[in-house]
One Martini backbone bead per residue (centre of mass of N, CA, C, O) as a GRO file, in nm:
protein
  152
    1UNK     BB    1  15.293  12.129  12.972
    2UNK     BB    2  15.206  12.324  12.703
    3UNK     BB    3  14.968  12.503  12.589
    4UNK     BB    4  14.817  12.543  12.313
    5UNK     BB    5  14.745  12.789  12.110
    6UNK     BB    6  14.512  12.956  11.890
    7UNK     BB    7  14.696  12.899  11.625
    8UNK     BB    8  14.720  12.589  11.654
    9UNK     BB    9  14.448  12.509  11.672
   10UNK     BB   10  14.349  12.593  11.422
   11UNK     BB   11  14.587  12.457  11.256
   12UNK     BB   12  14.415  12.163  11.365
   13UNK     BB   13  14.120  12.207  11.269
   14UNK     BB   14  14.178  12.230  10.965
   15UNK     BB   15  14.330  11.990  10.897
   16UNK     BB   16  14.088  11.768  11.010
   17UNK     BB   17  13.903  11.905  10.770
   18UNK     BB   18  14.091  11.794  10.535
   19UNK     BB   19  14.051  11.537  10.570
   20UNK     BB   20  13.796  11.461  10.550
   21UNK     BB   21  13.699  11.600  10.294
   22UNK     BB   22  13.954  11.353  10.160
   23UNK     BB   23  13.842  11.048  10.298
   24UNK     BB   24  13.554  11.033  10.403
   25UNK     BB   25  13.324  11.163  10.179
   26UNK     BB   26  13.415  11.012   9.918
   27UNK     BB   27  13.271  10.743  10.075
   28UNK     BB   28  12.981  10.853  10.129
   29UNK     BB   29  12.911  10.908   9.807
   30UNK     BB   30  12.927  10.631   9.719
   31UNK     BB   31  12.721  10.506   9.908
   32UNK     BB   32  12.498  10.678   9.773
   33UNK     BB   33  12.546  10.549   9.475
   34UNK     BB   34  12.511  10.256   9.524
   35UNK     BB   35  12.208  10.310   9.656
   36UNK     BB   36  12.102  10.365   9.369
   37UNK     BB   37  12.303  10.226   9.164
   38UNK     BB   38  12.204   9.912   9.048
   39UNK     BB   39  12.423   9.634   8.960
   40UNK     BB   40  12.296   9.352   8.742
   41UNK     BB   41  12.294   9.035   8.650
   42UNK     BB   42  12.181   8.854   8.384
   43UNK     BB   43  11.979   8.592   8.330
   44UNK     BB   44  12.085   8.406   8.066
   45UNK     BB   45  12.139   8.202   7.783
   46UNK     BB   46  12.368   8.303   7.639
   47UNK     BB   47  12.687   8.418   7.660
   48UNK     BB   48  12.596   8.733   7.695
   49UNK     BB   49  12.560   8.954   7.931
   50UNK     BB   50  12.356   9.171   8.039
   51UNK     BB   51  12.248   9.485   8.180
   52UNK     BB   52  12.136   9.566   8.492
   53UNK     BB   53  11.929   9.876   8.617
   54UNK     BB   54  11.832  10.019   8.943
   55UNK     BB   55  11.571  10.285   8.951
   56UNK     BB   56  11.494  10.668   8.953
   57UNK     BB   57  11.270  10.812   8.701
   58UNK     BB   58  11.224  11.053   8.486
   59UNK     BB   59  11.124  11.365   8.291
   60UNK     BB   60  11.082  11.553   8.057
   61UNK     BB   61  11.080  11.869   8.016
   62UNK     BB   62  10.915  12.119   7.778
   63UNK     BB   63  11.192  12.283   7.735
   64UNK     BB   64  11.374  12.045   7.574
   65UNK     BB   65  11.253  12.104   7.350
   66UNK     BB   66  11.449  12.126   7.049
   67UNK     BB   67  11.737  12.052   7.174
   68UNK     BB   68  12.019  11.950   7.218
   69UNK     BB   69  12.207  11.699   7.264
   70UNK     BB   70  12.488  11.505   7.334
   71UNK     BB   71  12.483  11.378   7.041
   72UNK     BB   72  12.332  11.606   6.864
   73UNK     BB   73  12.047  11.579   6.845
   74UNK     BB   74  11.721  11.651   6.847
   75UNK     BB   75  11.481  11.691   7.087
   76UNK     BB   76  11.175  11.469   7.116
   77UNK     BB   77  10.855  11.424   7.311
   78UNK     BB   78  10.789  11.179   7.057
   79UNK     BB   79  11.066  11.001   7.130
   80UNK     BB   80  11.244  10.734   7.203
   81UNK     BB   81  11.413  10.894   7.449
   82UNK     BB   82  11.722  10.854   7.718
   83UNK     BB   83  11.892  10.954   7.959
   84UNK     BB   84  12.222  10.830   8.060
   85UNK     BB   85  12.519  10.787   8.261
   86UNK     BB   86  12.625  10.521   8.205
   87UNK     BB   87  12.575  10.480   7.957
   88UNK     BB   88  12.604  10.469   7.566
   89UNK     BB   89  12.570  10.660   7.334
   90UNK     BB   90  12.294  10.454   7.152
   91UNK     BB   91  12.215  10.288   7.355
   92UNK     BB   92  11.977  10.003   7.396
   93UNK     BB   93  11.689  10.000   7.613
   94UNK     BB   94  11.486   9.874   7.863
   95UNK     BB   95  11.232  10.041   8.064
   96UNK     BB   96  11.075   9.884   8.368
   97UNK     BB   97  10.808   9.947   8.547
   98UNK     BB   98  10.749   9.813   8.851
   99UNK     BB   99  10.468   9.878   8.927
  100UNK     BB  100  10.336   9.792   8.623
  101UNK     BB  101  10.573   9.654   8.407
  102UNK     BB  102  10.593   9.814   8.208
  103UNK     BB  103  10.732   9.849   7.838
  104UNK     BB  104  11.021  10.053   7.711
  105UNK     BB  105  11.228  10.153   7.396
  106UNK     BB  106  11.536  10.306   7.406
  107UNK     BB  107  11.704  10.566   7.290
  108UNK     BB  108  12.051  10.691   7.398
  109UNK     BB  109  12.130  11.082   7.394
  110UNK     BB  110  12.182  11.148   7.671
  111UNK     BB  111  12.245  11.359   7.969
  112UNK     BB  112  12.281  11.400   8.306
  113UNK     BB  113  12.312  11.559   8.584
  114UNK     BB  114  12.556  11.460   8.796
  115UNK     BB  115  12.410  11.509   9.016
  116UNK     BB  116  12.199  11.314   8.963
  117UNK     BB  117  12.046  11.001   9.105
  118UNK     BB  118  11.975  10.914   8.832
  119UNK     BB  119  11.915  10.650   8.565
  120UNK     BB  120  11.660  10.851   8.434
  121UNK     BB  121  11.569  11.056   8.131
  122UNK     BB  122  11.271  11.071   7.988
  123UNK     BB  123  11.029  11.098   7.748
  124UNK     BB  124  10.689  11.175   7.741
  125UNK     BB  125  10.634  10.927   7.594
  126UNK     BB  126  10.786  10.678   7.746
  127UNK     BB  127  10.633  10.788   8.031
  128UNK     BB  128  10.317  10.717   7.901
  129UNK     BB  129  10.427  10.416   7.840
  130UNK     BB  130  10.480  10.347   8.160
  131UNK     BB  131  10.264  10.537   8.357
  132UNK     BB  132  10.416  10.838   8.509
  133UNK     BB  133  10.326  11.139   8.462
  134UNK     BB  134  10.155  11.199   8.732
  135UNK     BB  135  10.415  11.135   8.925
  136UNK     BB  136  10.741  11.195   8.747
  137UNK     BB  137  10.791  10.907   8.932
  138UNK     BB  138  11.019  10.579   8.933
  139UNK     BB  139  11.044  10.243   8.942
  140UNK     BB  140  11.373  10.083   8.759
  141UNK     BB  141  11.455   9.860   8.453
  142UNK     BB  142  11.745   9.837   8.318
  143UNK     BB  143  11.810   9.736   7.962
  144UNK     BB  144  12.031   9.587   7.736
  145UNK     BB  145  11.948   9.594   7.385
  146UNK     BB  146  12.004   9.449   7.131
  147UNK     BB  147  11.974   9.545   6.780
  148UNK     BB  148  11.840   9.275   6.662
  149UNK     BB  149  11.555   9.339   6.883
  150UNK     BB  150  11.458   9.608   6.714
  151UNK     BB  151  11.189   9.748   6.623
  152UNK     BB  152  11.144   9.945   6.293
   0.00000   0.00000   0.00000
């Protein structure tokens, strides 16, 4: 049996390297994905059921006041408004700090950079009223809150 020559060894390594790169990878980065956001059913009493989600939140930089959102709204760190990849724009969240309890409404008018592992990214009024200023970081759990319980 021949030695293989040092020309197909580096092109078997490099095969080896785009197999990996392309099958094993985003399997890793999936398993990395679910372990950051999870959805969770939530237990109701009604026919439809809301949507759950526990994660890391942060708030947003005082740099994004009155820049463009992804909705086209202007952000205002005095408004109760909420970033995040997973639902859909317009959509009322409930946001529940777990160290402390507290909670508070928001409505979701922008979107996180997609590298973000968080689940969300409030305004400074929201994170406020949530209690993790000092911290800049908490782990919350979102839910997705009807309309017609949204007080004006």
């Amino acid at each position: 049996m021949k030695p293989i020559s040092i020309k197909y060894r580096f092109l078997l390594h490099c095969f080896t390297a785009i197999l990996i790169s392309f099958f094993i990878q985003p399997l890793a980065l999936n398993a990395q994905k679910n372990d950051v956001i999870k959805e969770t059913p939530a237990k109701t009493t009604s026919k439809k059921a809301t949507r759950v989600f526990y994660g890391q939140a942060s708030f947003y930089a005082n740099k994004f006041n009155g820049r463009r959102t992804a909705s086209g709204e202007i952000f205002d760190q005095k408004k109760f408004t909420c970033a995040c990849n997973v639902l859909p724009l317009g959509t009322w969240v409930k946001v529940t700090n777990l160290k402390n309890k507290r909670t508070v409404i928001v409505k979701i008018n922008d979107r996180i950079h997609p590298k973000m592992r968080r689940v969300a990214d409030l305004s400074k009024a929201a994170a406020q009223k949530l209690g993790y200023i000092s911290s800049g970081l908490t782990r919350v759990k979102v839910e997705v809150v009807d309309k017609k319980l949204i007080p004006r």
